[in-house]
C-alpha positions in Angstrom: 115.7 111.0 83.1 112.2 112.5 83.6 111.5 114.3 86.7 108.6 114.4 88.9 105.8 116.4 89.3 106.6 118.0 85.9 105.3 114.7 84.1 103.1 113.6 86.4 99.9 114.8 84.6 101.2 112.3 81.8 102.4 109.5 83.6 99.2 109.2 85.8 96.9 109.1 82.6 99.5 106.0 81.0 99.2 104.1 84.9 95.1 105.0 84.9 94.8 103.1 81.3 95.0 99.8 83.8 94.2 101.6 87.4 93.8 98.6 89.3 96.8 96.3 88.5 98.9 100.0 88.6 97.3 100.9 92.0 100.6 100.6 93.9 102.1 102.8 91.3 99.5 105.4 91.2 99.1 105.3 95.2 103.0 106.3 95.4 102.4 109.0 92.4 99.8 110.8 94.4 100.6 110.5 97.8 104.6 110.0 98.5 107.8 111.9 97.5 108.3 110.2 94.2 111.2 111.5 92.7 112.6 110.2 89.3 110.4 108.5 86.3 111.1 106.3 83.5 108.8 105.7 80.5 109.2 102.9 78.0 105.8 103.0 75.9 103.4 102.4 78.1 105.7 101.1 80.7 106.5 103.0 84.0 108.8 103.1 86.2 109.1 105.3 89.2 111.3 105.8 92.2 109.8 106.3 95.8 112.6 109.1 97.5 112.0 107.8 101.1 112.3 104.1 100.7 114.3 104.1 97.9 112.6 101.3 96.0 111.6 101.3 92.1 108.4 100.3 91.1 107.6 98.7 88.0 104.4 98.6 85.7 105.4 96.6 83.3 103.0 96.5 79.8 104.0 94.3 77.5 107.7 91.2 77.2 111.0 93.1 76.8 109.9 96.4 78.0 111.4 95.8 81.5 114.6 95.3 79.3 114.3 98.9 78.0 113.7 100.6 81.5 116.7 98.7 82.9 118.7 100.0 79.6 118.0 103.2 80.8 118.4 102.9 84.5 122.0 101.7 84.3 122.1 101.5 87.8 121.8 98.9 90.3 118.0 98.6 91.6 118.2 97.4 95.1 114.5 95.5 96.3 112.2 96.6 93.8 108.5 95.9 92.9 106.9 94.5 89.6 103.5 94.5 88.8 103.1 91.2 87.7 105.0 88.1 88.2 104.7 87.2 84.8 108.1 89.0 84.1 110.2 87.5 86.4 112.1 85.1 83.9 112.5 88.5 81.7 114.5 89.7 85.1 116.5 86.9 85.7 117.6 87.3 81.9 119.2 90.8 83.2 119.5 90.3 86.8 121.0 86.5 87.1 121.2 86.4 91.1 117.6 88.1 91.7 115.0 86.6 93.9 111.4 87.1 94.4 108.7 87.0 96.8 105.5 86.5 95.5 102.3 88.3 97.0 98.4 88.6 96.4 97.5 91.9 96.6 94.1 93.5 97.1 92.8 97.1 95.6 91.1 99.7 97.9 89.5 102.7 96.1 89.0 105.4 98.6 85.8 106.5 97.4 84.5 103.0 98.0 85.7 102.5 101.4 82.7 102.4 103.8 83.5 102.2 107.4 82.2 99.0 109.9 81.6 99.9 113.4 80.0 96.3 114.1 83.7 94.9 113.3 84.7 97.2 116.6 85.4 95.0 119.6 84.8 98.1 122.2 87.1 96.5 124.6 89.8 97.0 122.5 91.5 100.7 123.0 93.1 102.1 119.6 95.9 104.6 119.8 98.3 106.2 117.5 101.7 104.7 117.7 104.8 106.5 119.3 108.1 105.1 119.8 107.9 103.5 122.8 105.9 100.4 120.8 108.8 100.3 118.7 110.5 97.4 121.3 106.5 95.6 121.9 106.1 95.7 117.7 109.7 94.1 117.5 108.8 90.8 119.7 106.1 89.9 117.3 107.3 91.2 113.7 110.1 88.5 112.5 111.4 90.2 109.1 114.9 90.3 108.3 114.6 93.7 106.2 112.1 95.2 107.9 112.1 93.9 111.6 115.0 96.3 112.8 114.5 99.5 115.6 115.4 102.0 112.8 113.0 100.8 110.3 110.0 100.4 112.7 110.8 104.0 114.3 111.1 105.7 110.8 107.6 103.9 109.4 106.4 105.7 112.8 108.0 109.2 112.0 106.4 108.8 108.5 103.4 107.6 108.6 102.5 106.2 112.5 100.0 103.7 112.5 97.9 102.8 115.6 98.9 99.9 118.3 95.6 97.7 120.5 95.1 97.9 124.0 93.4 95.1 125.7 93.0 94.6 129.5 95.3 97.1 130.2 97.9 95.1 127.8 99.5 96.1 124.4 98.2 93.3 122.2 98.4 94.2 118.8 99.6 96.7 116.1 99.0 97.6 112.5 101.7 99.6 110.7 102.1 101.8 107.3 105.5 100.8 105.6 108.0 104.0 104.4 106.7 102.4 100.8 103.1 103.7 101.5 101.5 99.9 102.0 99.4 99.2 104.9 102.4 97.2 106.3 102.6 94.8 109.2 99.7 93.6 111.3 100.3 91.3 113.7 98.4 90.1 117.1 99.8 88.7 120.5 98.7 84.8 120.3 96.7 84.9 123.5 94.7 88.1 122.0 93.7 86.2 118.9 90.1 85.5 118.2 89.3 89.0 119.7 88.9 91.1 117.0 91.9 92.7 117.5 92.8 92.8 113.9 89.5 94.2 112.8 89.7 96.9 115.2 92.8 97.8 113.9 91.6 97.7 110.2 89.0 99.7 110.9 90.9 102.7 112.3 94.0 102.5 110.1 92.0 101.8 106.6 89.8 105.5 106.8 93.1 107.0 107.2 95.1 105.7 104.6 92.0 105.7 101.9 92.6 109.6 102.3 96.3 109.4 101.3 95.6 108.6 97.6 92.2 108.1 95.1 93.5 104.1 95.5 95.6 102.3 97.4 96.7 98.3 97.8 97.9 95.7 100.5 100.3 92.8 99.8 99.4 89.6 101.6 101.4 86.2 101.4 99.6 83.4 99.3 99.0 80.8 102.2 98.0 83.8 104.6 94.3 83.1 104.6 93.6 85.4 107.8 95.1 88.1 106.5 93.4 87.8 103.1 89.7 87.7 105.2 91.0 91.1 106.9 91.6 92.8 103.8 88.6 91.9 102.1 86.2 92.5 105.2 87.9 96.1 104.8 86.4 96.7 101.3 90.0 96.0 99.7 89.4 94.0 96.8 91.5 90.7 95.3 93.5 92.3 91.9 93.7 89.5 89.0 97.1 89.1 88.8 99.9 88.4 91.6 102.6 90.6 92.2 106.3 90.2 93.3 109.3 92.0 95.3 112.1 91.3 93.5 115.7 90.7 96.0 119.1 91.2 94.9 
C-alpha cells in the first residue's frame, strides 16, 4: 500500500493527465489529510483520513476490479469518477447503490468575485455551533443530517450561515469530504438572494484550499445548478456517482 505525501509528486501528475474529471481527487490530494493511495495504471485511488471515504479515478473497464483486488477491504460510501463503471461495481459489490450527481469544476485561479450578486440586506457570518440546531430543521439527509456531523463539518471547515431581518435564514456548509456541501434557504427567504450571498463569501474561500475544486449537485436541482455556475464553477462532461453499501 503506497503512502501519502511520499507519492504524491507522482500521483498528482497521473490525476492532472485528465484535471477536470479528477478535480475531486486532486482537490482532496492538495488540500485534506489524505492518507493511503492505490495505483492501478493510470487509475487512482485515494483515502480521505477525516471522512473516511475512497475516491476513485477510474481510467479505463476492469481497472476498478484491480484497485478493489488490492484493497481487500470493505469500502464503506465511496466516490467514482464516472458512472460509467457502476455495472463494473455491482459485478464485485452485488448490494451497492448509487446516487448519481452533476458536478461542476472551479479552478481557483479563474474564480472572479461578484459584488452585484450581494443582496446588502443579507448579514454573512461564519458558522459556530449554535446554528448547528437552525441548519438541522432545513437539511433532511439521513447520513449527513445528524448534530455530530453538522458540528464536525463546522470544527473542520465552518462555513458561513445568512441573517436577514434580524432572522437566521439561510446557510452554506463545507462537507468533512472537502465539497462545498449543503446550501439550503428558509422558504419565506427565497427569492432574496440569499443563496448568492452565501456563494459569494463561501466560494473565495474554498478556491484557496486547493488549485481546483468541484460541487456535486442532484440532476433535477435546476437552482442549485444556476448557483454554481453564476459562481464561475463550470459543468464537467461526465456525471459522477456516490456509491452506498
Amino acid at each position: 500500500m503506497q503512502t501519502i505525501p511520499q507519492n504524491k509528486k507522482e500521483v498528482l501528475q497521473i490525476l492532472n493527465e485528465c484535471r477536470i474529471r479528477n478535480s475531486f481527487l486532486i482537490n482532496s490530494l492538495e488540500s485534506l489529510d489524505v492518507d493511503e493511495c492505490v495505483l492501478y495504471n493510470n487509475s487512482v485511488a485515494l483515502h480521505q483520513a477525516e471522512s473516511g471515504f475512497w475516491l476513485f479515478s477510474i481510467e479505463d473497464r476492469g481497472d476498478f476490479r484491480q484497485l478493489f483486488k488490492q484493497l481487500q477491504r470493505p469500502l464503506g460510501t465511496f466516490y467514482v469518477n464516472d458512472c460509467a463503471y457502476f455495472s463494473e461495481i455491482l459485478e464485485l459489490i452485488p448490494e451497492a447503490q448509487a446516487q448519481e450527481y452533476v458536478q461542476y469544476v472551479l479552478e481557483s485561479e479563474k474564480f472572479v468575485p461578484c459584488p452585484s450578486s450581494v443582496n446588502s440586506e443579507i448579514e454573512v457570518v461564519t458558522l459556530d455551533k449554535s446554528w448547528t440546531d437552525f441548519i438541522l430543521t432545513l437539511y433532511h439527509s439521513e447520513e449527513f443530517g445528524h448534530k455530530e456531523y453538522i458540528d464536525r463539518c463546522i470544527e473542520l471547515n465552518s462555513g458561513f450561515g445568512a441573517i436577514w431581518n434580524g432572522k437566521k435564514v439561510g446557510y452554506v456548509t463545507i462537507h468533512l469530504d472537502g465539497e462545498i456541501g449543503s446550501m439550503v434557504i428558509s422558504e419565506y427567504a427565497r427569492g432574496k438572494g440569499v443563496g448568492r450571498t452565501l456563494m459569494q463569501h463561501i466560494t473565495p474561500l474554498y478556491a484557496k484550499r486547493a488549485s481546483i475544486g468541484c460541487g456535486f449537485v442532484l440532476p433535477d436541482n435546476r437552482t442549485s445548478k444556476r448557483m454554481m455556475e453564476n459562481s464561475c464553477f463550470e459543468l464537467m462532461g461526465n456525471n459522477i456517482i456516490w456509491v452506498y453499501h
